[in-house]
Each structure stands twice: as structure tokens, then as C-alpha cells.
N, CA, C and O atoms as a GROMACS GRO file, in nm:
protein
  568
    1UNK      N    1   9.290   8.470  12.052
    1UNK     CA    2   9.406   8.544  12.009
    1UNK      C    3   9.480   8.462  11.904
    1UNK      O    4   9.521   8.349  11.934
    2UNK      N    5   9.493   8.498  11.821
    2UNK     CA    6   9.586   8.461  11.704
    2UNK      C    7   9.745   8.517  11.701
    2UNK      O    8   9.790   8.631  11.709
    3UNK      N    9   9.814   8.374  11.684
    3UNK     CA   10   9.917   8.460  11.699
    3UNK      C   11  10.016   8.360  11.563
    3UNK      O   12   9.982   8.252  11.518
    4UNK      N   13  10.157   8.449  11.520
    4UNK     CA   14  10.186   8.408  11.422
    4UNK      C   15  10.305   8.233  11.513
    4UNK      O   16  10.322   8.211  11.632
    5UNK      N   17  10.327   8.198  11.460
    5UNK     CA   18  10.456   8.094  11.523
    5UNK      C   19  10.619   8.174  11.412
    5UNK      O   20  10.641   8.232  11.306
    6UNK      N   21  10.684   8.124  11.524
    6UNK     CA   22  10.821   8.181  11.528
    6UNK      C   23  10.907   8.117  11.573
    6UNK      O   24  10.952   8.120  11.688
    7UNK      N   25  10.947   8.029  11.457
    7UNK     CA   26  11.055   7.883  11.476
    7UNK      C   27  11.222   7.952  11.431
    7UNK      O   28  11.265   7.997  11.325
    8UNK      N   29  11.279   7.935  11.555
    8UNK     CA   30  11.445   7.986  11.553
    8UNK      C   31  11.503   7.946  11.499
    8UNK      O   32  11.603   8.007  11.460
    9UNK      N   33  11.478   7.817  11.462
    9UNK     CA   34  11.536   7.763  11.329
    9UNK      C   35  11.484   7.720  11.213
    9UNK      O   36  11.365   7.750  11.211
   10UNK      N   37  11.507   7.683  11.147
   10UNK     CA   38  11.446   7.607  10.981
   10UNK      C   39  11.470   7.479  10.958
   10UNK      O   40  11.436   7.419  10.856
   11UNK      N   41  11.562   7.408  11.106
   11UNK     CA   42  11.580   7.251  11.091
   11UNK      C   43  11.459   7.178  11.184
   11UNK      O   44  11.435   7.061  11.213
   12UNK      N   45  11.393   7.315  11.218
   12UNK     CA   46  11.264   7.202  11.289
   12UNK      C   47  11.120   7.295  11.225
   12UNK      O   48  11.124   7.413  11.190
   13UNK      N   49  11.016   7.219  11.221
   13UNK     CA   50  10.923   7.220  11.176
   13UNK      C   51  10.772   7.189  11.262
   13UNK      O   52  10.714   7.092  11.312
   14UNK      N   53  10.746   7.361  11.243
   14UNK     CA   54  10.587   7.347  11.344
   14UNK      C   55  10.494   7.289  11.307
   14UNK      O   56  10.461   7.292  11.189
   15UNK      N   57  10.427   7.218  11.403
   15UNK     CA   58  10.294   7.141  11.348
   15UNK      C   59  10.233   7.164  11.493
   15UNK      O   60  10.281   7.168  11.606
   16UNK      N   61  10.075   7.180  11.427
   16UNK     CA   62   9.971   7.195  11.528
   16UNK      C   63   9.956   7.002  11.552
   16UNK      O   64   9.958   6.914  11.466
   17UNK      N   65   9.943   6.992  11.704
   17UNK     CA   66   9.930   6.828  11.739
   17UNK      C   67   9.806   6.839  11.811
   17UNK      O   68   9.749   6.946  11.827
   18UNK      N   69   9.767   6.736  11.853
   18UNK     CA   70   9.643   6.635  11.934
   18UNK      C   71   9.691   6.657  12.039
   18UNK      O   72   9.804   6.611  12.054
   19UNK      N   73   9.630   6.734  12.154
   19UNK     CA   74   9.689   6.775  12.286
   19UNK      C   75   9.651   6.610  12.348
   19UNK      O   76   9.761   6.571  12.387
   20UNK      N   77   9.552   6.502  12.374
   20UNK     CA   78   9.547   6.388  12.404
   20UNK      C   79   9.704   6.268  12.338
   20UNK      O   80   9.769   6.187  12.405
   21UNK      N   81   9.719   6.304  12.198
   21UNK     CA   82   9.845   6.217  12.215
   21UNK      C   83   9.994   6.322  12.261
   21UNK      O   84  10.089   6.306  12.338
   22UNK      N   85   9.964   6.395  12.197
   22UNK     CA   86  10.104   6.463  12.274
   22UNK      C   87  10.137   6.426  12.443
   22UNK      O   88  10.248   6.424  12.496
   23UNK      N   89  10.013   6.399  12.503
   23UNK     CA   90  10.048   6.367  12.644
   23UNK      C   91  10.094   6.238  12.666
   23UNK      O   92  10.167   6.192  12.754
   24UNK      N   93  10.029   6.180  12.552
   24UNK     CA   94  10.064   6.042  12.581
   24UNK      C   95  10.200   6.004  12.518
   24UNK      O   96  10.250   5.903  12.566
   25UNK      N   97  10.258   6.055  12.437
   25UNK     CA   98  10.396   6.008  12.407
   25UNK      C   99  10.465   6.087  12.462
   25UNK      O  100  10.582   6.050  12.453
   26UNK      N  101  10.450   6.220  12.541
   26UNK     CA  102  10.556   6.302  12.658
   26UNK      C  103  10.530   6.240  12.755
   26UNK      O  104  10.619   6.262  12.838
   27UNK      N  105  10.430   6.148  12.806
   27UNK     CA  106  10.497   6.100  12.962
   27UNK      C  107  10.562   5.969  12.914
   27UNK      O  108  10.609   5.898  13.003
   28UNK      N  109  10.568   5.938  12.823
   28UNK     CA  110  10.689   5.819  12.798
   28UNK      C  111  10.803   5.863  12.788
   28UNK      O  112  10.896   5.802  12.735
   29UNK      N  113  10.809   5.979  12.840
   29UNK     CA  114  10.978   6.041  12.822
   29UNK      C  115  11.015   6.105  13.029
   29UNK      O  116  10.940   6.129  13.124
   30UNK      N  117  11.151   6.107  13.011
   30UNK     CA  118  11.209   6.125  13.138
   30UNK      C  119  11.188   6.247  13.178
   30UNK      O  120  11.186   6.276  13.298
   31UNK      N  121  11.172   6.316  13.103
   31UNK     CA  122  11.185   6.468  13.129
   31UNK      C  123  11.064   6.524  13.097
   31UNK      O  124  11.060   6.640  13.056
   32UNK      N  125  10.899   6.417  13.120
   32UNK     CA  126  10.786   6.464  13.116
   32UNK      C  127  10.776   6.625  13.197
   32UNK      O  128  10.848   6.632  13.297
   33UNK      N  129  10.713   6.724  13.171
   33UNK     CA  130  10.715   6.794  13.292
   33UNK      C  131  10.527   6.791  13.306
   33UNK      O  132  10.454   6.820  13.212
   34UNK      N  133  10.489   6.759  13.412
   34UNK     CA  134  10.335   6.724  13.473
   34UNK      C  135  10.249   6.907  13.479
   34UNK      O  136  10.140   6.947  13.438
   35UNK      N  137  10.367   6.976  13.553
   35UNK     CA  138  10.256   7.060  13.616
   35UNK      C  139  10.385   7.227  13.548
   35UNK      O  140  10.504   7.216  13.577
   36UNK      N  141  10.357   7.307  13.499
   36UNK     CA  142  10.384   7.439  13.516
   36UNK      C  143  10.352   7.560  13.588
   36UNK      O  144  10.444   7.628  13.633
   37UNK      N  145  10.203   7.601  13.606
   37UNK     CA  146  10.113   7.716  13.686
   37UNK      C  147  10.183   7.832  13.743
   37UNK      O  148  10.153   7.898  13.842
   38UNK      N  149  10.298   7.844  13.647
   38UNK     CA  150  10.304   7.992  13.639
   38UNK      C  151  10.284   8.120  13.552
   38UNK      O  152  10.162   8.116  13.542
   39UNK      N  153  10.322   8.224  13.485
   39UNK     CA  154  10.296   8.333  13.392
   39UNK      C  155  10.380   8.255  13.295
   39UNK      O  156  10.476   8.184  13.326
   40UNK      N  157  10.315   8.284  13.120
   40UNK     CA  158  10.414   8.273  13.028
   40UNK      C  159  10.559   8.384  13.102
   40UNK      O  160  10.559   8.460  13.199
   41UNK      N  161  10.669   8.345  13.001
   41UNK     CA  162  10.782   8.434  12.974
   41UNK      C  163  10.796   8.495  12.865
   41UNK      O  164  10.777   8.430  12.762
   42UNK      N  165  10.839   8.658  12.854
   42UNK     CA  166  10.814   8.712  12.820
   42UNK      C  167  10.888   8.660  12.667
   42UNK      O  168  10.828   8.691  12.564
   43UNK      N  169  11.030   8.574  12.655
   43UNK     CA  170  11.100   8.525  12.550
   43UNK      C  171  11.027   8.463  12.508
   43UNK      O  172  11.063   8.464  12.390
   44UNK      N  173  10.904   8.374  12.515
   44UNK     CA  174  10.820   8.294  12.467
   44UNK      C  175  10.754   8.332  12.358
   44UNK      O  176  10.714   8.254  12.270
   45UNK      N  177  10.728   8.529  12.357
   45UNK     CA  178  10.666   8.611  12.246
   45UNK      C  179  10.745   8.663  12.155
   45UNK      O  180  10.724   8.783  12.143
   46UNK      N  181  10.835   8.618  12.079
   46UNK     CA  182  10.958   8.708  12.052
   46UNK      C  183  10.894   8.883  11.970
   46UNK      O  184  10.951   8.992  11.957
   47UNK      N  185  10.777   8.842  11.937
   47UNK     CA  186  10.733   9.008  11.860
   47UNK      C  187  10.607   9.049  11.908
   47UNK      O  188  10.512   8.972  11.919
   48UNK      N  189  10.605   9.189  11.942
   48UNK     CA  190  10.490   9.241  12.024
   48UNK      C  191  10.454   9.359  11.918
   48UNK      O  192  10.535   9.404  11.837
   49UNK      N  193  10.323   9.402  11.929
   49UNK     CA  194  10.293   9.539  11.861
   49UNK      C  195  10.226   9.624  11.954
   49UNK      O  196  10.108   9.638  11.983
   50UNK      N  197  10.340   9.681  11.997
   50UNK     CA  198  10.281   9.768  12.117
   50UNK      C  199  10.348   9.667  12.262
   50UNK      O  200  10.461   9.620  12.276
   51UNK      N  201  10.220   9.659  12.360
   51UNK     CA  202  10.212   9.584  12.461
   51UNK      C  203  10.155   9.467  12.409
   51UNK      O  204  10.091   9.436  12.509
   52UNK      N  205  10.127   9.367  12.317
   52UNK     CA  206  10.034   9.295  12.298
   52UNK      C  207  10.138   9.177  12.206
   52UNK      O  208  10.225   9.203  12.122
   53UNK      N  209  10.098   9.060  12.252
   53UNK     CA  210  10.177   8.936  12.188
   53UNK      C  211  10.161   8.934  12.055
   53UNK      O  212  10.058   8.996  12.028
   54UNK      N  213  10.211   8.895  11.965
   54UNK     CA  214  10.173   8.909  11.797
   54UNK      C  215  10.272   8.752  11.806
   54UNK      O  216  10.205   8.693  11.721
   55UNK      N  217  10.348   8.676  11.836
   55UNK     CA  218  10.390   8.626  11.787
   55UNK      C  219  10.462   8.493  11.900
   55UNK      O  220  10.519   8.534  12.001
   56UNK      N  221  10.454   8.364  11.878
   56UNK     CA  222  10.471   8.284  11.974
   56UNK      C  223  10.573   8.201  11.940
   56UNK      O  224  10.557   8.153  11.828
   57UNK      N  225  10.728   8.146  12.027
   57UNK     CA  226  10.811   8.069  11.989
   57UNK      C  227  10.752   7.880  12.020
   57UNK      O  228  10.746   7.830  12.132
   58UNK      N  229  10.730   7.834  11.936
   58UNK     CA  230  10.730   7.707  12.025
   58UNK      C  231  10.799   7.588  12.075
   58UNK      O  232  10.916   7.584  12.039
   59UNK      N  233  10.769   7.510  12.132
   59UNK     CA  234  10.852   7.433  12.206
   59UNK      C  235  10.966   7.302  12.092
   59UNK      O  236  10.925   7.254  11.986
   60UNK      N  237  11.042   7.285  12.125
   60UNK     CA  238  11.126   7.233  11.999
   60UNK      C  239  11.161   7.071  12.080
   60UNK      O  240  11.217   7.043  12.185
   61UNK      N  241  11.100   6.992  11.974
   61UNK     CA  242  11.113   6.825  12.017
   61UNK      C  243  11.143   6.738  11.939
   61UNK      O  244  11.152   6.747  11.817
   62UNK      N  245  11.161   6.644  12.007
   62UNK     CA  246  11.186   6.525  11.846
   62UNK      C  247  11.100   6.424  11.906
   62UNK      O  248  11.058   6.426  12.022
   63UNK      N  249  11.074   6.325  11.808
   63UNK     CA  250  10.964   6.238  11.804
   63UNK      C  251  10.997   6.097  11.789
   63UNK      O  252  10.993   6.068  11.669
   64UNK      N  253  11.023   6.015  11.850
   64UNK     CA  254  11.131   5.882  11.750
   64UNK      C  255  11.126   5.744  11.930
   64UNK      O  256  11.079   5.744  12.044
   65UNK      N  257  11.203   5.663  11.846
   65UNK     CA  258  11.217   5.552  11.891
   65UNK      C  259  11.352   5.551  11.985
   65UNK      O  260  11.370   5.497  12.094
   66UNK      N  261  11.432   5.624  11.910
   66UNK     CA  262  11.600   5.676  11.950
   66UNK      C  263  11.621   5.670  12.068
   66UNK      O  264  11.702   5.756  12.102
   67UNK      N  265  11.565   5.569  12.196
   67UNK     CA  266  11.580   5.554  12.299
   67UNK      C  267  11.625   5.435  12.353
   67UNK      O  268  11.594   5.335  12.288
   68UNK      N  269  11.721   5.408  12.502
   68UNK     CA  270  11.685   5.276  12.536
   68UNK      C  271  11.574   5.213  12.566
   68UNK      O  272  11.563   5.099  12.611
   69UNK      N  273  11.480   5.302  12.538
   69UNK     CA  274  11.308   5.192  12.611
   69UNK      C  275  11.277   5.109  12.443
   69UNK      O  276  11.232   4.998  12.416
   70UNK      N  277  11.333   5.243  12.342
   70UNK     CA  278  11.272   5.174  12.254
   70UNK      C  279  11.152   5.181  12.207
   70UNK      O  280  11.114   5.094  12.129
   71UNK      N  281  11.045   5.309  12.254
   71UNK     CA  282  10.943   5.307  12.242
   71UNK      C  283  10.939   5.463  12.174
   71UNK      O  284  11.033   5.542  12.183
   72UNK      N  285  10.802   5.494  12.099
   72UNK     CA  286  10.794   5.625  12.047
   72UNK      C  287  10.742   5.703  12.141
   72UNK      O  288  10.636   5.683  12.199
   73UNK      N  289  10.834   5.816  12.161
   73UNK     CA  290  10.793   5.914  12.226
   73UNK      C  291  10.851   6.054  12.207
   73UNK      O  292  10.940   6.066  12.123
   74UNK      N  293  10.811   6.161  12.275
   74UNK     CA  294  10.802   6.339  12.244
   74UNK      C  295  10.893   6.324  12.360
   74UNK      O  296  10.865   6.271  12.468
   75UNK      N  297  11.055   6.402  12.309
   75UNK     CA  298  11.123   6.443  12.404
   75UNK      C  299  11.188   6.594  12.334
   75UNK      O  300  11.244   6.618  12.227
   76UNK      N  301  11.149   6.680  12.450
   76UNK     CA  302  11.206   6.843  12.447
   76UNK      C  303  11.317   6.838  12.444
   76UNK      O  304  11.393   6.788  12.527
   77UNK      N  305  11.351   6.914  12.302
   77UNK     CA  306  11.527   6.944  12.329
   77UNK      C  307  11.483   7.124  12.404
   77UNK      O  308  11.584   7.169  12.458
   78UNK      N  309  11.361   7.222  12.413
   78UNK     CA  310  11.397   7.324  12.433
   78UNK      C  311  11.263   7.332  12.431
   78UNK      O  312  11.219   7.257  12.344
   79UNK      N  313  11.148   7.413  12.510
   79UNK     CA  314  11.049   7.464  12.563
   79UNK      C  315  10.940   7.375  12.629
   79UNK      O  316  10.828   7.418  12.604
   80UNK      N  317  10.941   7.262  12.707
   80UNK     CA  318  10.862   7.150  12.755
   80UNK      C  319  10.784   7.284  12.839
   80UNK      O  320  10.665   7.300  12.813
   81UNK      N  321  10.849   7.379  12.937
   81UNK     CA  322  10.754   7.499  12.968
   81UNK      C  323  10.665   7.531  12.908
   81UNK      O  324  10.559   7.468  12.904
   82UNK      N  325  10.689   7.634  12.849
   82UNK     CA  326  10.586   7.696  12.740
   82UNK      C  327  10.466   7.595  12.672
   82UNK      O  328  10.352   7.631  12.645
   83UNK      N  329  10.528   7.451  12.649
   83UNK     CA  330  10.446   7.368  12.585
   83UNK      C  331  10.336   7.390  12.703
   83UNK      O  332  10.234   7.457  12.688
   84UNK      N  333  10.374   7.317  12.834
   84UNK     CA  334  10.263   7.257  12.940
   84UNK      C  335  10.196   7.407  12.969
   84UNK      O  336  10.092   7.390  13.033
   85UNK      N  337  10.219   7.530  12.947
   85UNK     CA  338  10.155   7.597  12.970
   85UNK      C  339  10.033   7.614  12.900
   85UNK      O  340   9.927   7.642  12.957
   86UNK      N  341  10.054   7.591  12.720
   86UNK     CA  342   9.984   7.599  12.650
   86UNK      C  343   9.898   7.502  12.664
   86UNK      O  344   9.781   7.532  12.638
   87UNK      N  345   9.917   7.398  12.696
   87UNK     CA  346   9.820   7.249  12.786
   87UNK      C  347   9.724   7.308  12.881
   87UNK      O  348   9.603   7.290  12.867
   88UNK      N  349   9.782   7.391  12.996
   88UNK     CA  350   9.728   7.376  13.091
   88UNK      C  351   9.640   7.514  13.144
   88UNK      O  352   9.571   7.539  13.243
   89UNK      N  353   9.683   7.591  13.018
   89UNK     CA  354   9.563   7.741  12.973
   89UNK      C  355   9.426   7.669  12.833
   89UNK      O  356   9.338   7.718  12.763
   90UNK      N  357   9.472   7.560  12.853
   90UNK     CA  358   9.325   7.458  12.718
   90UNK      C  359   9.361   7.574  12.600
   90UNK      O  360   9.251   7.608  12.555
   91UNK      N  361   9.449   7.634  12.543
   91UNK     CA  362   9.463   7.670  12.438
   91UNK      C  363   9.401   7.589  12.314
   91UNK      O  364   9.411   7.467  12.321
   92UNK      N  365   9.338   7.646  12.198
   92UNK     CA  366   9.238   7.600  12.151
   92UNK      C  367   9.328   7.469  12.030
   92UNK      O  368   9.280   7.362  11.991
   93UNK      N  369   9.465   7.528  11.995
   93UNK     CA  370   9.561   7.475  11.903
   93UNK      C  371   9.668   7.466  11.981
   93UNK      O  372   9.710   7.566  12.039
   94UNK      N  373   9.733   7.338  11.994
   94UNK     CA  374   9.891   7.337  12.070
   94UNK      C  375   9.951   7.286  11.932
   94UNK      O  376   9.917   7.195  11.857
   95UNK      N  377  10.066   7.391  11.924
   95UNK     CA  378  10.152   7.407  11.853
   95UNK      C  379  10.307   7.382  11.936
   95UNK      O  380  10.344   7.415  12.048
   96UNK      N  381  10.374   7.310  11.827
   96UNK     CA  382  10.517   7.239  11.897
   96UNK      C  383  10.621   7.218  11.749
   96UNK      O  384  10.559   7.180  11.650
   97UNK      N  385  10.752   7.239  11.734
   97UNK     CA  386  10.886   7.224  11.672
   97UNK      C  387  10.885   7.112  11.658
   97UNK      O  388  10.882   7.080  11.776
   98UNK      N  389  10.885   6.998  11.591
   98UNK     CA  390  10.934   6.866  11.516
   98UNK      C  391  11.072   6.885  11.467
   98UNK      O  392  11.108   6.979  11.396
   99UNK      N  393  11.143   6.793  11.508
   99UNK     CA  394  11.271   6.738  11.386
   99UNK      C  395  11.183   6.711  11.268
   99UNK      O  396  11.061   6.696  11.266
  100UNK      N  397  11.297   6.706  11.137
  100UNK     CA  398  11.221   6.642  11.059
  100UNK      C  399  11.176   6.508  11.065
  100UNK      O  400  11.067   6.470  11.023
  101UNK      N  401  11.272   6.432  11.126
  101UNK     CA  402  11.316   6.301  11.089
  101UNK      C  403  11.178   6.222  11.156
  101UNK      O  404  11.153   6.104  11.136
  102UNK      N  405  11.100   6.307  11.235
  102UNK     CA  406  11.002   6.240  11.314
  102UNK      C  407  10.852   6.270  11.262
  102UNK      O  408  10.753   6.226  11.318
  103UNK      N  409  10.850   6.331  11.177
  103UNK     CA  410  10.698   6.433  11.145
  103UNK      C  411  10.655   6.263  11.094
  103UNK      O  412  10.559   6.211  11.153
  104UNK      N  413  10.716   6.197  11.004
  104UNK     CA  414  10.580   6.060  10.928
  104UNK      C  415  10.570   6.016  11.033
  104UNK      O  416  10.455   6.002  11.076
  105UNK      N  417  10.686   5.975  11.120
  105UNK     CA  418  10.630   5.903  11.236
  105UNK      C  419  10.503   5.932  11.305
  105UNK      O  420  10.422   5.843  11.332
  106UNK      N  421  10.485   6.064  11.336
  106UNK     CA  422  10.404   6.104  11.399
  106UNK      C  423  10.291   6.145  11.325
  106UNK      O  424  10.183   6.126  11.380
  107UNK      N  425  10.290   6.184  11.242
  107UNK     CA  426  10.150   6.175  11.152
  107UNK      C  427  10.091   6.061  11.161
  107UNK      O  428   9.976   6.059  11.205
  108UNK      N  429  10.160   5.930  11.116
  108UNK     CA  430  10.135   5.793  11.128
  108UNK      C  431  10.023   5.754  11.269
  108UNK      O  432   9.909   5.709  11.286
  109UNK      N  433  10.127   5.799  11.341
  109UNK     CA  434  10.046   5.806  11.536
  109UNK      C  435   9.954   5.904  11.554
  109UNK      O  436   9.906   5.893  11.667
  110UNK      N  437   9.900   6.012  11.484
  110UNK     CA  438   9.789   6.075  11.507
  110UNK      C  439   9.811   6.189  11.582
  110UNK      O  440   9.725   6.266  11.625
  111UNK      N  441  10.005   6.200  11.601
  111UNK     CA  442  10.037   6.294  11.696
  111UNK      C  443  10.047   6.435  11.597
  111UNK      O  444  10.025   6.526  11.676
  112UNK      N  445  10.066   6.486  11.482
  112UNK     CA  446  10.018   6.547  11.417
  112UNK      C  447   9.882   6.617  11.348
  112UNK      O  448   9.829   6.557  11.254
  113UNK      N  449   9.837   6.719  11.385
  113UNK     CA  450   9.725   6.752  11.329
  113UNK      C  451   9.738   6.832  11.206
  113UNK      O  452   9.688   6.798  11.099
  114UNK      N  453   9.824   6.964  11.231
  114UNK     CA  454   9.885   6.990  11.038
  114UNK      C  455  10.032   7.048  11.067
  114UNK      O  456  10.100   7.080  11.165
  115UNK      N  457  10.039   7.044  10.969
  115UNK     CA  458  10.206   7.142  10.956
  115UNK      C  459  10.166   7.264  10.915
  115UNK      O  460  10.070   7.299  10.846
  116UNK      N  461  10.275   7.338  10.980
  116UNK     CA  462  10.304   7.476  10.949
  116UNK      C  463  10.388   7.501  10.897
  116UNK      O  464  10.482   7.422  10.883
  117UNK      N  465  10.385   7.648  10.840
  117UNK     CA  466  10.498   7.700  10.788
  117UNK      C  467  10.571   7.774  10.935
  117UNK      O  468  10.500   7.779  11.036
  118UNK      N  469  10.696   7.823  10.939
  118UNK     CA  470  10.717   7.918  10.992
  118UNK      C  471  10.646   8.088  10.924
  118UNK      O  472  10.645   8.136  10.810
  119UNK      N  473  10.594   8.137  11.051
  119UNK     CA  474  10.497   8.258  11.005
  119UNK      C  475  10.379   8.247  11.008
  119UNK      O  476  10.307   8.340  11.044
  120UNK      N  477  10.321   8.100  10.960
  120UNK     CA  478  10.254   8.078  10.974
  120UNK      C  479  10.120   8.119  11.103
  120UNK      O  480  10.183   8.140  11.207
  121UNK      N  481  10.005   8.132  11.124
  121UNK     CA  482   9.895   8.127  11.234
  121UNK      C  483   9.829   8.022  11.329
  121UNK      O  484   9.765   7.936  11.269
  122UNK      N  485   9.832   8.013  11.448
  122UNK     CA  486   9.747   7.949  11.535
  122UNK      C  487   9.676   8.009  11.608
  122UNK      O  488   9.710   8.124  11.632
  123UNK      N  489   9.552   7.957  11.671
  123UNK     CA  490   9.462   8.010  11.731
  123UNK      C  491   9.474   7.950  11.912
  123UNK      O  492   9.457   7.834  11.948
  124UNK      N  493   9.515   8.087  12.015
  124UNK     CA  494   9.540   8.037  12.138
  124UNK      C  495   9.423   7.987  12.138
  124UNK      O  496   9.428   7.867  12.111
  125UNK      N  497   9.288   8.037  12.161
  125UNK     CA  498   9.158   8.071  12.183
  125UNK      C  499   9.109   8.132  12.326
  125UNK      O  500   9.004   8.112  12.387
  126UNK      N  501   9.245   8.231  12.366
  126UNK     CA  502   9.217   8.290  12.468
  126UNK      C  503   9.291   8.374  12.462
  126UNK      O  504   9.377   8.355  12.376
  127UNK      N  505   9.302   8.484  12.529
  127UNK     CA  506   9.358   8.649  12.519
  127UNK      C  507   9.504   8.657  12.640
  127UNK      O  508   9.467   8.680  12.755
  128UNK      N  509   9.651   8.641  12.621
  128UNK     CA  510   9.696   8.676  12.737
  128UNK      C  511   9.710   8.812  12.761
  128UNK      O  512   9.755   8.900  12.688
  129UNK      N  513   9.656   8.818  12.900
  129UNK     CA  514   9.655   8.892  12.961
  129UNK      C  515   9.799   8.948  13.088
  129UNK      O  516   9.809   9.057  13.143
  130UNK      N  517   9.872   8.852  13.097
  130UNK     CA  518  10.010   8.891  13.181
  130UNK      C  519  10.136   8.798  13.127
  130UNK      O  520  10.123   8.678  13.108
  131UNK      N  521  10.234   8.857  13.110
  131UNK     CA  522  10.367   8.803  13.105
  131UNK      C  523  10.442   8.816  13.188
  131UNK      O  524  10.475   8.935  13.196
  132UNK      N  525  10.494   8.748  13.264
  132UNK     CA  526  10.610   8.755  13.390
  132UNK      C  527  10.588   8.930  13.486
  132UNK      O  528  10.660   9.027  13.508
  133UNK      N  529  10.438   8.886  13.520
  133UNK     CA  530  10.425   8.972  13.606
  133UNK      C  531  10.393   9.143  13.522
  133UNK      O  532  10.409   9.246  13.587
  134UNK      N  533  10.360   9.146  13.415
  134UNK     CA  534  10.337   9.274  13.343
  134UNK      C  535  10.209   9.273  13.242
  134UNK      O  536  10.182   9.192  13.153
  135UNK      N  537  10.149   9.374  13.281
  135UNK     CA  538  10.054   9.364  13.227
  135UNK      C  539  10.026   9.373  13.054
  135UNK      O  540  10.117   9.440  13.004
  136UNK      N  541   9.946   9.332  12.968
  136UNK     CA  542   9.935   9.275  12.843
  136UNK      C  543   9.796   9.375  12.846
  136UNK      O  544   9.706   9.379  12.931
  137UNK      N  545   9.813   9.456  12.716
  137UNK     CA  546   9.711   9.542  12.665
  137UNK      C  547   9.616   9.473  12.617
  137UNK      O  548   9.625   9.373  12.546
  138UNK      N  549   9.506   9.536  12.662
  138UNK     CA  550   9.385   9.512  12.673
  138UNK      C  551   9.250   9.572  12.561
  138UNK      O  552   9.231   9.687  12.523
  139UNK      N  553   9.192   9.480  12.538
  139UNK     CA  554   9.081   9.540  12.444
  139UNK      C  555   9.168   9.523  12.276
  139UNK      O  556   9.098   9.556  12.181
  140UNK      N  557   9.267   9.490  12.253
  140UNK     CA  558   9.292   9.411  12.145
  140UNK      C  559   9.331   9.296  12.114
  140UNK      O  560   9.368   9.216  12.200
  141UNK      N  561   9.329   9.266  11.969
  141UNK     CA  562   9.335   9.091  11.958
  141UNK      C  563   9.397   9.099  11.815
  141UNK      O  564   9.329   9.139  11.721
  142UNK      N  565   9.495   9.071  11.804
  142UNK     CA  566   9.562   9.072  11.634
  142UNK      C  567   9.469   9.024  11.575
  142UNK      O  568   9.476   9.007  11.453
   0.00000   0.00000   0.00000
């Protein structure tokens, strides 16, 4: 399933990342979240055509040193959910919100794979089928 990304703002910036380092610089943060295993939410899609997802918000983070540990790491200001879901359905592209201030950093670290535009396309590489308990039309794929 292809779906477009749909960043709420214009002060952060989507980039498809390395699901192996993304893990590794989110559990250097306090507010790792390990496990999700429930249904996306339905706010997660903000545009549907029909019954069917067309369009995905993603998770909004910053990337930096800006800590007392002092060390680089991925901390959620807003969707660490949605992220670990997209982790933990092996989605084929995990897509995530950057500050700016952190994208060289993280290119640098390998935690970047490309940038997006907003509007831009990613590939889940799987079809959802339910949102918070409702069923998701079937037999199409944007």
C-alpha cells in the first residue's frame, strides 16, 4: 500500500530512516516505547478515499545531543505510537518528522535513508486492513 505522508507542520521534515538505527538511538531515550500491538488510529490517516487509507501522519521527533546524557538520540515530541506500530507491522519504509536542526546529524549516523517532501509517497508494503476496530475496504490499493 502506498500511501502519501502528511506532515502538520512545515517546521518538521519527513524522512524515510533505517528501522535498525532508529531503534538504536530511540532506546537511548526515556520515553523509548518497546511494545504497541494494538489497531492503528484512525487520526493516524488524516485522508481516506472512500473506506481506504490514502494518506499517513507521521511520528514527529528530534534528533540531537540536547540531553543530560549527552548522547545522540530520537526523542518523540508526538507519535512514538504510530511509529512502533509501523516497526512492529515490518512495514517495508518507516517514515518519521525530523526537526530541522537534526536531519545532518542524522544523515551523518545513517539514521536517515531519504527525505521527503510533504505529499510526498512511501511504501507500507502491506495492505491495512482495520482501524480502531473498523473495517478497511478491501480489494484496493492506491
Amino acid at each position: 500500500m502506498i500511501l502519501l505522508v502528511s506532515v502538520q507542520s512545515a517546521a518538521w521534515i519527513p524522512v524515510i530512516v533505517e528501522r535498525e538505527r532508529l531503534e538504536y538511538y530511540w532506546q537511548r531515550d526515556s520515553d523509548y516505547y518497546p511494545i504497541y500491538g494494538y489497531l492503528p488510529h484512525e487520526s493516524w490517516f488524516p485522508r481516506f478515499d472512500g473506506n481506504i487509507p490514502v494518506a499517513f501522519r507521521p511520528g514527529v521527533a528530534y534528533f540531537s545531543k540536547n540531553n543530560r546524557e549527552g548522547i545522540l538520540k530520537v526523542h518523540f515530541n508526538n507519535g512514538r505510537h504510530r511509529t512502533r506500530w509501523l516497526l512492529e507491522q515490518q512495514a517495508a519504509e518507516i517514515v518519521i518528522a525530523l526537526a530541522p536542526e537534526g536531519i545532518s546529524e542524522a544523515r551523518k549516523c545513517g539514521l536517515v535513508h531519504k527525505i521527503l517532501e510533504n505529499r510526498d509517497t512511501f511504501n507500507l508494503g502491506f495492505i491495512v486492513s482495520e482501524i480502531e476496530g473498523r473495517k478497511v475496504g478491501e480489494g484496493k490499493s492506491p
